[in-house]
C-alpha positions in Angstrom: 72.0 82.3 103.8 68.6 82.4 101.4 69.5 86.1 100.1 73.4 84.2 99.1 71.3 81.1 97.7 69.0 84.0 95.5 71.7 85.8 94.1 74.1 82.7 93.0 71.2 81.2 91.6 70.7 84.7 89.4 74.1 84.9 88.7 74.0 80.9 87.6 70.8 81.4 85.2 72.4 84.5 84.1 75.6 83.0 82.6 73.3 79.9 80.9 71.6 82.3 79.3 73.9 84.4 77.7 75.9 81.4 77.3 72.7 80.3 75.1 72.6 83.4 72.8 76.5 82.8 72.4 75.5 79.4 71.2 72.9 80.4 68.8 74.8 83.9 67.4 77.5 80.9 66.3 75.1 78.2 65.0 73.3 81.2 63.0 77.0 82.2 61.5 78.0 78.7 60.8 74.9 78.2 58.6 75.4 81.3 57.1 78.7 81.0 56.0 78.1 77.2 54.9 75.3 78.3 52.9 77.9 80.5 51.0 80.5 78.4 50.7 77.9 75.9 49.0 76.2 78.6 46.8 80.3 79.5 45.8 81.2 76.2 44.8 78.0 75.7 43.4 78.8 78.8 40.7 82.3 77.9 40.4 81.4 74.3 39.2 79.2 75.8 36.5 81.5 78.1 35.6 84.1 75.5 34.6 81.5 73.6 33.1 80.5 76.7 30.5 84.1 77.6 29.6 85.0 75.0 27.3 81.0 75.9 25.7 82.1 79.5 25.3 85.7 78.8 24.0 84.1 76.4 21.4 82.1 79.5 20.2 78.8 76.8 20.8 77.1 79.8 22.6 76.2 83.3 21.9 74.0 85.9 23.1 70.1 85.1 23.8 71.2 81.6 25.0 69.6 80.1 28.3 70.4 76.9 30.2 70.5 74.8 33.4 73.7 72.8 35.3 72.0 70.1 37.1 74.3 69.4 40.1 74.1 66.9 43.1 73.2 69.4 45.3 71.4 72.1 43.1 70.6 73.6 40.3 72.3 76.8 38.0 70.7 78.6 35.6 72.9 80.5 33.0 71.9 83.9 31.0 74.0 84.8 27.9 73.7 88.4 27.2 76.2 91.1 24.9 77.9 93.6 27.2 80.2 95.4 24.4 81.6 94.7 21.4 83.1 90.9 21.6 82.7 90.7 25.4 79.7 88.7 26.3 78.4 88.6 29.9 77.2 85.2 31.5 74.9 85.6 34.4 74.4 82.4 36.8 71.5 82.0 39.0 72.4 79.0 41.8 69.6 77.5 44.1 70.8 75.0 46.6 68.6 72.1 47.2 69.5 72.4 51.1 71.3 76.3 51.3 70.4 79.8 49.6 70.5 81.2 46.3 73.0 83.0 44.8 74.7 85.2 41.5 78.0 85.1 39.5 78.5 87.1 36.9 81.4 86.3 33.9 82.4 88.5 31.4 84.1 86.8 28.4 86.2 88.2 25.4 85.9 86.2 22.7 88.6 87.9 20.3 91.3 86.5 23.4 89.3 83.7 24.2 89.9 84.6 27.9 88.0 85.3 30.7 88.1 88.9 31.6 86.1 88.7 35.1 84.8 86.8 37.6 82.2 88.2 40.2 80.1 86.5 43.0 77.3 88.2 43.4 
């Protein structure tokens, strides 16, 4: 009967515990994928919010700035790619998640954006 007792008792712990790591292996993948979600928003937001800037011809090449949101902050990087394409690179940094890149090229002869990347 104590040899029964010893071996249920494994098998019980056994099943908490890799029950545990299941647990943890899905916490860690919620947080990461929230942290990206966040971050994606985060670069989308600016995004919208530079368009009407770029479309205006207010900003050209060499020009630097910050999108102060709720829940973090984006930096912006104006740069020349080719002739009348400019590239905007975004820098995010969540105030409670990661950091992350977007990078938008824009033609300023179609006044269009030509791509979008998340970085």
């Amino acid at each position: 009967m104590t040899a029964l007792s010893v071996m249920l008792s494994i098998l019980l712990v056994s099943v908490t515990v890799y029950n545990i790591q299941i647990l943890n292996s899905e916490r860690d993948f919620i947080r990461t994928k929230t942290s990206w979600f966040q971050t994606s928003i985060l670069l989308q937001l600016s995004r919208e919010e530079i368009l009407p800037q770029l479309r205006s011809a207010q900003l050209k090449s060499g020009d630097v700035g910050v999108f102060n949101h709720s829940v973090g902050r984006v930096e912006y990087f104006i740069t020349d790619y080719v002739e009348g394409i400019i590239k905007v690179r975004f820098e995010a940094e969540g105030t409670r998640f990661g950091k992350g890149t977007g990078l938008l090229y824009y033609d300023y002869v179609n006044e269009q954006v030509i791509q979008w990347v998340v970085v």
